[in-house]
N, C-alpha and C positions, 0 to 999 in steps of 0.2 A: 334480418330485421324486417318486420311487418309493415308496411306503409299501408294507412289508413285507410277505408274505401274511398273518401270525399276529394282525394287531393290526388288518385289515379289519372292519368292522363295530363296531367296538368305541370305547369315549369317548377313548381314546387318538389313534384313526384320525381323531374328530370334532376334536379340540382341534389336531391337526396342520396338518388341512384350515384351520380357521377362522383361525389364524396364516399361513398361505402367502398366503391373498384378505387378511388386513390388509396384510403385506408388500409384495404384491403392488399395493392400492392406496397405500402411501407410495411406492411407486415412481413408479405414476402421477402422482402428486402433483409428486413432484421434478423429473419428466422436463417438466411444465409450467409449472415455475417456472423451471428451468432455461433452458428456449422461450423465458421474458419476457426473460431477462437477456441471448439474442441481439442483438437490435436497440437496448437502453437506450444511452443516450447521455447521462452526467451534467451534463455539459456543456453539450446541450440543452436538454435534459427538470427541469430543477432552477435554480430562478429565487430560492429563499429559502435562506437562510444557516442561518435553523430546520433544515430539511428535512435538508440538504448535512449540518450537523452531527449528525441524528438518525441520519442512513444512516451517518455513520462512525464514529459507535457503535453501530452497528448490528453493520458488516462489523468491528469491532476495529480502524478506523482511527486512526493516531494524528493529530490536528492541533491548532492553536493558537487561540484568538481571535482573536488578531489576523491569523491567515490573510485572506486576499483569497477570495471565492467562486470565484474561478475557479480558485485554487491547490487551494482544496478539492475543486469537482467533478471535476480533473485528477487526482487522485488515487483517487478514488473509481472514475473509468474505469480508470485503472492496477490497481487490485484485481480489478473485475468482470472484465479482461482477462484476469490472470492466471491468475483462479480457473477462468474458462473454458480456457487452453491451458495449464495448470499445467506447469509443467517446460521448454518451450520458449524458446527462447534469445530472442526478442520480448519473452515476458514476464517475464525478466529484465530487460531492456534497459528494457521500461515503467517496473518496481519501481525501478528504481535510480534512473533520471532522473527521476520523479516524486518520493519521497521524498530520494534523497543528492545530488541534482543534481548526479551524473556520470554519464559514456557509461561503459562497460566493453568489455572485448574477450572473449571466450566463445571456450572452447578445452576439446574432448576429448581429456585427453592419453593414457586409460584407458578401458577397458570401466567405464560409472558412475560415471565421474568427473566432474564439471563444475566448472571452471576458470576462474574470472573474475576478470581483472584491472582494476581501477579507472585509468582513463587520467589521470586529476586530481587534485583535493582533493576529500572532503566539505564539500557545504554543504546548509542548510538552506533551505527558504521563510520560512520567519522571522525577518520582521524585526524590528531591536529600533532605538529612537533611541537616537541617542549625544548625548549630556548633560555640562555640567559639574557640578563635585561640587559638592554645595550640604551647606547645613546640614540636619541631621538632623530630620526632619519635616516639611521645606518639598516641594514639590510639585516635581519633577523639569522640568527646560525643555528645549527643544528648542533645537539648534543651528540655523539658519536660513541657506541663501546666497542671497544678492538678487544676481540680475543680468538688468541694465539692457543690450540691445542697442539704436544709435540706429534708427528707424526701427520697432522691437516694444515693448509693453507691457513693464514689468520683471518679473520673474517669481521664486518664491521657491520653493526647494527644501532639505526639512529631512536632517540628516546622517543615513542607517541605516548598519548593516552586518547582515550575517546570521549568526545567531545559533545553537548547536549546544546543544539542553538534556543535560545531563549523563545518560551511556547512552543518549542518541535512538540513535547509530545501531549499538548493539548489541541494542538493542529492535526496530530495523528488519531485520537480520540473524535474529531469532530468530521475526521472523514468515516468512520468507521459507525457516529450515529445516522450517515449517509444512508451505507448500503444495509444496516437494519432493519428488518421487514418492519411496515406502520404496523402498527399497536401492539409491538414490542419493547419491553422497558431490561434499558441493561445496565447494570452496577457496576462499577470497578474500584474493586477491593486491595490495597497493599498487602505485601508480603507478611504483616502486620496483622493483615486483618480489619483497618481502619479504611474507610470510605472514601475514595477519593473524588469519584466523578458519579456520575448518572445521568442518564436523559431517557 
């Protein structure tokens, strides 16, 4: 940056200089932190459920308790990924199947336009038991299937299905008009064909 002939020498010229070398070291700063965030692997590198859920409050991640650590550090790569190739039809493809677990189809049908169509249903990582209805205060039970093959152990597996918390995935939509590069416009289209969101 130029600083003008008239304001050379002078505490103006001083206070200018001494903001450009701070600036100039936050930048440095970023460009190293940025460096780290190359190679992380959360999926790797993240072996405590502590850690998994401090980092996705860290990045504004949304998740569950009852998430699985590996649903969580999958999703934490899907962020880091994004954030590092923001706007590219990958990390699209990441955001979505991480959090709405569907694929999409990616289509520029404009100059700035991005165009994604959901190939399926939304669903969630979380899962909830399904339960019968009990009385009011008693402790919720689990559905249980036993089966017995001759020649194997019997084996018991409890009923889930996966569960959509009320706005998840217009809360996932509004993080994702986040990291869209400015004067980018992006549709999202159902499996249908019908318009669901835009910004």
């Amino acid at each position: 940056m130029k600083i003008p002939k008239f304001l050379k020498d002078t505490e103006i010229q001083k206070f200018i200089q001494t903001e450009i070398e701070y600036a100039q070291k936050l930048l440095n700063e970023l460009k190293i932190l940025n460096s780290n965030f190359i190679s992380i692997d959360a999926k790797e590198n993240i072996k405590s459920r502590y850690i998994a859920i401090w980092i996705s409050q860290v990045l504004s991640i949304f998740y569950a308790k009852t998430q699985t650590l590996q649903s969580i550090t999958s999703n934490i790569n899907s962020v880091i990924f994004a954030l590092r190739h923001i706007g590219t039809d990958e990390s699209f493809r990441l955001i979505f199947k991480a959090f709405l677990n569907v694929d999409i189809l990616i289509t520029t049908t404009e100059a700035g336009v991005i165009d994604i169509s959901l190939k399926g249903a939304i669903k969630t990582n979380f899962t909830t038991f399904i339960s019968p209805s009990i009385a009011k205060g008693k402790r919720p039970k689990k559905i249980l299937i036993r089966e017995k093959k001759k020649g194997y152990a019997a084996s018991k597996k409890a009923l889930v299905f996966n569960s959509l918390p009320k706005g998840y995935d217009h809360s996932i939509y509004a993080f994702i008009k986040e990291i869209i590069p400015i004067g980018r416009v992006l549709k999202i289209n159902n499996k249908d064909g019908a318009n669901i969101n835009h910004f």
